[in-house]
C-alpha positions in Angstrom: -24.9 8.3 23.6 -24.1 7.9 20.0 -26.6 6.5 17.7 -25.5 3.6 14.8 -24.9 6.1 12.1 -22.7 8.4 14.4 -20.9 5.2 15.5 -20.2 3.5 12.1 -18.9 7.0 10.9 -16.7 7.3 14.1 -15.5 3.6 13.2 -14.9 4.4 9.4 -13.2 7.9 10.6 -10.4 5.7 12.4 -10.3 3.4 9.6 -9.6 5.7 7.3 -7.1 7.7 9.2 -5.0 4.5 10.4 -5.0 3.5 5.9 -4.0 6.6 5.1 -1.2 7.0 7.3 0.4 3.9 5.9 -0.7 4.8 2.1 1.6 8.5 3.2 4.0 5.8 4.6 3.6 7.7 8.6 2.9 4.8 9.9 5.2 1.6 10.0 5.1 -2.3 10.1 4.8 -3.3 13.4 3.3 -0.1 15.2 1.1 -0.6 18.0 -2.3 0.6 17.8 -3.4 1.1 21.6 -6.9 1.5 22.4 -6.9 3.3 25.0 -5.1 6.3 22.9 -7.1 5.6 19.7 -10.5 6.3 22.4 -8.7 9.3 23.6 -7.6 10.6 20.0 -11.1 10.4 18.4 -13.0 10.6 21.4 -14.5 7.5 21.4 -15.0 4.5 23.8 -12.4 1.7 23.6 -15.8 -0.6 22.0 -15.2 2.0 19.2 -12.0 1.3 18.8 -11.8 -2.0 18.9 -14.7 -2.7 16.2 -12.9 -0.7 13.8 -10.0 -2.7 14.5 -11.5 -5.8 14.1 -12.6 -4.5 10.5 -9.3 -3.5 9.3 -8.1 -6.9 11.0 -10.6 -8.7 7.9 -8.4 -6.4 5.8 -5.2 -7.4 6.4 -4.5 -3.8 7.8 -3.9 -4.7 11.3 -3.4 -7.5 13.5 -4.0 -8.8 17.2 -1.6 -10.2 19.7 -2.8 -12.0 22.6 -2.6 -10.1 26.0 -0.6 -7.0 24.0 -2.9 -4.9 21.5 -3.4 -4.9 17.9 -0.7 -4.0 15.6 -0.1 -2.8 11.8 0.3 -6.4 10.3 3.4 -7.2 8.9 3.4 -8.8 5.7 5.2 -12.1 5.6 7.3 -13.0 2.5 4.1 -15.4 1.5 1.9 -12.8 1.9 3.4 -10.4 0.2 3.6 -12.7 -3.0 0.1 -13.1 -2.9 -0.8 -9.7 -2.5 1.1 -8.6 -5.8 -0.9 -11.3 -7.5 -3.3 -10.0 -7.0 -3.3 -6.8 -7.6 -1.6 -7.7 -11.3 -5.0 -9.7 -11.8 -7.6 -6.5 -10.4 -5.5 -3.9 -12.0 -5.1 -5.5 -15.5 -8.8 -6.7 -15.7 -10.0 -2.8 -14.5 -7.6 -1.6 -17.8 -9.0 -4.1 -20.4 -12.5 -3.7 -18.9 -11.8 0.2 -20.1 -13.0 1.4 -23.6 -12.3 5.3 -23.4 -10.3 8.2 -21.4 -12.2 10.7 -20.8 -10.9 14.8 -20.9 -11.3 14.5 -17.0 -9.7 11.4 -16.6 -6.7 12.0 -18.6 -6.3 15.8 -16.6 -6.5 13.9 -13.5 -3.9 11.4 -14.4 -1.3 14.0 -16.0 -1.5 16.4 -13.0 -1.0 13.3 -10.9 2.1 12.4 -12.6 3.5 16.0 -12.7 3.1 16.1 -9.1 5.2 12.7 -8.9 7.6 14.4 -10.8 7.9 17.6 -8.5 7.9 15.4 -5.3 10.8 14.1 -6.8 12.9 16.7 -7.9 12.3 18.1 -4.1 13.2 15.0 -2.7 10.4 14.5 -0.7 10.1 10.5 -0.2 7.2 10.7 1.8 5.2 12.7 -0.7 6.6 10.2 -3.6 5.5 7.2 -1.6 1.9 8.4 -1.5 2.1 9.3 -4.8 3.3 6.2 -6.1 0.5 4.3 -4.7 -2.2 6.8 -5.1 -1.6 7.0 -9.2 -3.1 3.3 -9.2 -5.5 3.8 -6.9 -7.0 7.0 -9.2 -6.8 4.8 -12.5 -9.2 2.4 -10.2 -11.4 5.9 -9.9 -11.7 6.2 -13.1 -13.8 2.8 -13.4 -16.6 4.4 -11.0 -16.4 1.7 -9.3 -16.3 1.6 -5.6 -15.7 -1.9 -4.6 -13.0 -2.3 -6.8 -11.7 1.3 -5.1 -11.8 -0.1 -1.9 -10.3 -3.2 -2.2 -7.1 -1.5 -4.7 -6.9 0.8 -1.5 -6.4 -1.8 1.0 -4.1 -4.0 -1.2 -2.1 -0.5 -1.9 -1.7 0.1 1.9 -0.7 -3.6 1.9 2.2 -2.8 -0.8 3.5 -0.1 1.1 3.8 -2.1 4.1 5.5 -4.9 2.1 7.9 -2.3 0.7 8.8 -0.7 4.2 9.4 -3.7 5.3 11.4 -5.6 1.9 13.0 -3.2 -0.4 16.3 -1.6 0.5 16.4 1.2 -1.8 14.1 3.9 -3.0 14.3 4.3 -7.0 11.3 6.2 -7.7 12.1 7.4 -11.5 11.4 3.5 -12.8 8.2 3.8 -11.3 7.3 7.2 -12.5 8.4 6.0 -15.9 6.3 2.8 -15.6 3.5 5.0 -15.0 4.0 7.3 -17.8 4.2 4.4 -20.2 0.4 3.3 -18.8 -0.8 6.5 -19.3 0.1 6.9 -22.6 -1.8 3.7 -23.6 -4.4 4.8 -21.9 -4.6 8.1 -24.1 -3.6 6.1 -27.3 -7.1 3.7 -26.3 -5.0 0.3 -26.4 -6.3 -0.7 -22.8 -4.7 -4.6 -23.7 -1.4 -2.5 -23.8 -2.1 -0.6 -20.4 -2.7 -3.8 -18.7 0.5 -5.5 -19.9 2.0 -2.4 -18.6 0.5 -2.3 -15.6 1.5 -6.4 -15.3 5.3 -5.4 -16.2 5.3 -2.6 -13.7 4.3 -4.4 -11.0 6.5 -7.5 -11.7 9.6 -5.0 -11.5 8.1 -4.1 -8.1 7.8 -7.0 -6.7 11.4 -8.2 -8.2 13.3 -5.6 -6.4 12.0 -6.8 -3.4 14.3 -8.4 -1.2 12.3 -11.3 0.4 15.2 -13.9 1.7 15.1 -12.0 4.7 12.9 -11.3 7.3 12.3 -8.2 9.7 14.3 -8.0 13.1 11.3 -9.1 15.7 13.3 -7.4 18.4 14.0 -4.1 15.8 11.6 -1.6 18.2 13.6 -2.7 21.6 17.0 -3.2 19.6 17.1 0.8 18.7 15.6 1.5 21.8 18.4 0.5 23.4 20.6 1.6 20.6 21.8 -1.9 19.7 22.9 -2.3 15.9 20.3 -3.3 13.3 19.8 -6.8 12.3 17.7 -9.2 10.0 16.8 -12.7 10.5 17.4 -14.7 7.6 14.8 -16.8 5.9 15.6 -19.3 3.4 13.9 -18.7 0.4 11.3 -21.0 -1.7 12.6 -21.9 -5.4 9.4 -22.7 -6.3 7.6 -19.4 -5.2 9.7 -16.6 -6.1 12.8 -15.0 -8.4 13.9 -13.2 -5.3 16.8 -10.9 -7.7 15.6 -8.0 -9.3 15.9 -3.9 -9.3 14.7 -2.1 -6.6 11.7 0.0 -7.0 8.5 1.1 -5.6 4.7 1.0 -6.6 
C-alpha cells in the first residue's frame, strides 16, 4: 500500500507528465484521458488517477464528461480571451517587479533563445512550440518565485491549447523576435520597457488568433472515417475582441 507522500508524488508525477505533453504540444485539445490506461501507465490505481485529474480539472488542464472520461479541455473563444489577460497582467507585473539580471539569468535566457533559433532553422515545430512557451515560463524562474511559476505554467499549457486549437499558421520568427526585444531590456535594466514588450508580444499573439470559428466537435470521428475537415462557425462578439491580426505563436 502506498503511504500519503508516495501517493501525492504518484499524483504530481501524472500531473506533470499530462502539462508537459501539451507545453511539447504531444498532446491535443480534446484527447481523452482514460483511467484505466493512466492506472496501467504509472502503475497506479484508477483512485490515483482520478484525484490527479480532479486537480488539473481546478486548473483548467482537463475536463470531465458525464458517463465518458475526462478530457484535455478545450479552450472556448471566451476563455481563451481571458487567459491572455491574464497572463499580460502576471507577466508584466513579474518584469517591473524586477530590478537586476543577473550573469546567470541573462546566460540562461540567451542560450534559451539560441536554441529557439536552431529549432527553427531545423524546422522542428514541436521543439519551437516548447520553446516558445518555455522562454516565459524561465523569465518567471528568474523571480524565484514558485507560485507565480506554477500558475505561468498552467496558463502557458493553456496558450498552447488555445493556439492548437485557433491559429492557422505557424510564424515563429515574430515571436522569437518579440523575445529578443524583451531580453534586451532586460539586459539594458529598463524592466517598464520589458513589460510593455512583453504586453505587445502577447497582444500580437492573441491577434493572430482566429477566434470566429469554433473546433469541429465531430473532428476525432470525422478523420476517423476519413470525412473532410470542417469548422463550426461562431459569430463573433464586437465588444470582446479585434478578431484580425498576424498569425503567431507564444
Amino acid at each position: 500500500m502506498q503511504d500519503s507522500h508516495t501517493s501525492e508524488s504518484t499524483q504530481k508525477t501524472i500531473e506533470e507528465t499530462i502539462v508537459s505533453g501539451i507545453l511539447s504540444a504531444k498532446i491535443r485539445p480534446g484527447t481523452r484521458l482514460g483511467e484505466n490506461q493512466l492506472a496501467t501507465l504509472f502503475s497506479v490505481s484508477r483512485t490515483r488517477v482520478r484525484e490527479a485529474m480532479m486537480r488539473l480539472e481546478t486548473r483548467g488542464i482537463v475536463h470531465v464528461s458525464p458517463r465518458r472520461g475526462w478530457f484535455v479541455a478545450e479552450p472556448s473563444a471566451e476563455e481563451a480571451i481571458a487567459v491572455y489577460e491574464a497572463r499580460r497582467v502576471i507577466e508584466a507585473g513579474l518584469l517591473r517587479s524586477m530590478r537586476a539580471l543577473t550573469d546567470e539569468g541573462r546566460k540562461a535566457l540567451d542560450l534559451h533563445l539560441n536554441e529557439e533559433k536552431t529549432a527553427m532553422g531545423a524546422g522542428d515545430r514541436q521543439r519551437l512550440t516548447y520553446l516558445m512557451g518555455d522562454f516565459h515560463i524561465r523569465i518567471a524562474e528568474l523571480s524565484g518565485n514558485a507560485i507565480i511559476v506554477d500558475i505561468l505554467r498552467d496558463l502557458t499549457a493553456r496558450t498552447i491549447l488555445i493556439s492548437m486549437l485557433y491559429q492557422s499558421e505557424f510564424h515563429a520568427a515574430q515571436s522569437h523576435d518579440g523575445h529578443c526585444r524583451i531580453f534586451e531590456a532586460m539586459q539594458a535594466g529598463d524592466f517598464v520597457r520589458a513589460a510593455e514588450l512583453s504586453v505587445e508580444h502577447l497582444d500580437e499573439v492573441e491577434m493572430g488568433l482566429d477566434l470566429t470559428t469554433r473546433p469541429d466537435p465531430l473532428s476525432e470521428l470525422r478523420s476517423s472515417l476519413s470525412l473532410p475537415a470542417k469548422t463550426v462557425p461562431q459569430l463573433p462578439d464586437p465588444k470582446n475582441h479585434n478578431f484580425k491580426g498576424a498569425i503567431k505563436t507564444c
